[in-house]
C-alpha positions in Angstrom: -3.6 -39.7 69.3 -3.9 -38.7 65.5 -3.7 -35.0 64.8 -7.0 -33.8 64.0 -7.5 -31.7 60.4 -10.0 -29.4 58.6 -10.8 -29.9 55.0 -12.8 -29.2 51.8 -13.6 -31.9 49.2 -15.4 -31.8 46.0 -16.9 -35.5 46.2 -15.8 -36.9 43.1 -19.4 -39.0 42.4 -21.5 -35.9 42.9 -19.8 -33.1 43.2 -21.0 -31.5 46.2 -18.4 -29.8 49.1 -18.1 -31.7 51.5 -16.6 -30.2 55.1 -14.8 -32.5 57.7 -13.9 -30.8 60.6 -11.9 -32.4 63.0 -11.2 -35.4 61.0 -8.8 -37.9 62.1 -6.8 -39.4 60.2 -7.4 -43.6 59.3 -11.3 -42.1 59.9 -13.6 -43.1 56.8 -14.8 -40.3 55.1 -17.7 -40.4 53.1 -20.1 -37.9 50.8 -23.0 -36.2 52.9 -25.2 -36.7 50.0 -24.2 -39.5 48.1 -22.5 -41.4 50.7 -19.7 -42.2 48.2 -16.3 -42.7 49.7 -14.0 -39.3 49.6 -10.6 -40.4 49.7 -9.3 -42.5 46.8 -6.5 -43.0 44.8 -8.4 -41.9 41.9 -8.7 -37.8 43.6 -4.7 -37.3 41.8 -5.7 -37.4 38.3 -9.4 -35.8 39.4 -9.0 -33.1 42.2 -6.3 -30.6 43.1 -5.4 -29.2 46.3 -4.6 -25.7 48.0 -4.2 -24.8 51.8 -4.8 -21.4 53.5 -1.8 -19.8 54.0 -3.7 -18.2 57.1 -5.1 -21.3 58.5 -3.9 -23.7 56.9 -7.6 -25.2 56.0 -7.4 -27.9 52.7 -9.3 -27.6 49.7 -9.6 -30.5 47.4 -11.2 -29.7 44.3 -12.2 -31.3 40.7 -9.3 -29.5 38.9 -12.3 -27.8 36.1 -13.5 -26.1 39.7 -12.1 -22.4 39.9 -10.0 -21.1 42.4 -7.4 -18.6 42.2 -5.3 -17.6 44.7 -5.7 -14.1 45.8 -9.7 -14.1 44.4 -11.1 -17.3 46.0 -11.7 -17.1 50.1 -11.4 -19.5 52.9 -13.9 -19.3 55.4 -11.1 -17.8 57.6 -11.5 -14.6 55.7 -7.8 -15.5 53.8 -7.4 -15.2 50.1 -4.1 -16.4 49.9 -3.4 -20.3 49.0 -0.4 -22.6 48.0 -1.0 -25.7 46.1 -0.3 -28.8 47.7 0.0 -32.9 46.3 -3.2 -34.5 46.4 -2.0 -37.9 46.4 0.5 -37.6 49.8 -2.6 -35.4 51.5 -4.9 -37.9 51.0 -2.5 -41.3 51.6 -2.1 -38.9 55.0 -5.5 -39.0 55.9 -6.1 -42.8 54.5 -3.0 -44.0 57.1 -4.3 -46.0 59.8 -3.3 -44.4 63.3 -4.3 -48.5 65.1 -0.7 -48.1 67.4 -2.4 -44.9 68.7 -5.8 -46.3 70.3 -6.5 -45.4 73.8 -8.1 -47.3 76.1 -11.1 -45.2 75.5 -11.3 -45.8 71.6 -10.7 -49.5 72.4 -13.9 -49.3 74.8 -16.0 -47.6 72.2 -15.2 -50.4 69.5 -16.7 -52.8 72.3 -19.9 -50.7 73.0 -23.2 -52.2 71.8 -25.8 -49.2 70.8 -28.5 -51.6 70.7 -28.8 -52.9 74.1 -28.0 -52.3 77.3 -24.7 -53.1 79.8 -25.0 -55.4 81.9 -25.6 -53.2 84.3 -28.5 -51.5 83.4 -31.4 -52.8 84.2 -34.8 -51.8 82.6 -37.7 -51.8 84.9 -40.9 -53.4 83.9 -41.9 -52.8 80.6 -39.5 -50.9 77.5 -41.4 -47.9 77.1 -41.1 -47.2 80.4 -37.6 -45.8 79.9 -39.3 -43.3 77.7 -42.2 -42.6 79.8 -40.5 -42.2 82.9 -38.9 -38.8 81.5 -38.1 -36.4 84.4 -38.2 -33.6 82.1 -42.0 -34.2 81.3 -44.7 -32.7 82.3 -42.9 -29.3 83.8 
């Protein structure tokens, strides 16, 4: 199983912070607002990148954003940074982890959100499912 990672990034479309936590790597990441792919090949001449040296937490910002180490914070509370490569970060979190699937995973691919298994079997009429709600009415 891919090693799951915490990080900050400036979308380069829009420029809003984007948070992944517990992104796994070979995972698409993409802008909450704009819905603009994060990691591209592009972020090295655009972005540059830090890590907390308490939690290890990466930011990847446009390089005109501030941040200094020993004045900017991480959420951890830490102050203290060290820059890191943008481009091997990112071709890190880009790298397809496909050897790594568990059974699970492999079941999820398969898994239709639309209808029911086979199994299931919905009595009489579709709103039923919703009308027969055992929390309702208490």
């Amino acid at each position: 199983m891919p090693v799951e990672t915490s990080f900050l990034i400036e979308c380069p479309a829009c420029g809003i912070d984007n948070l992944l936590a517990g992104f796994t790597p070979g995972s698409a990441a993409i802008c909450n607002q704009c819905r603009e792919s994060l990691l591209s090949a592009t972020l090295v001449d655009t972005h540059k990148g830090h890590t907390c040296d308490h939690c290890e937490m990466a930011f990847v910002l446009k390089k005109e954003t501030e941040f200094m180490s020993g004045e900017s914070e991480c959420q951890c509370g830490g102050s203290e940074f060290s820059q890191i490569e943008v481009g091997p970060f990112v071709a890190n979190l880009k790298a397809s982890e496909t050897s790594d699937l568990t059974e699970e995973e492999d079941d999820v691919e398969d898994f239709d959100w639309c209808r029911p298994g086979p199994d299931d079997s919905l009595e009489g009429d579709y709103n039923n499912v919703f009308d027969d709600d055992p929390g309702f009415g208490k």
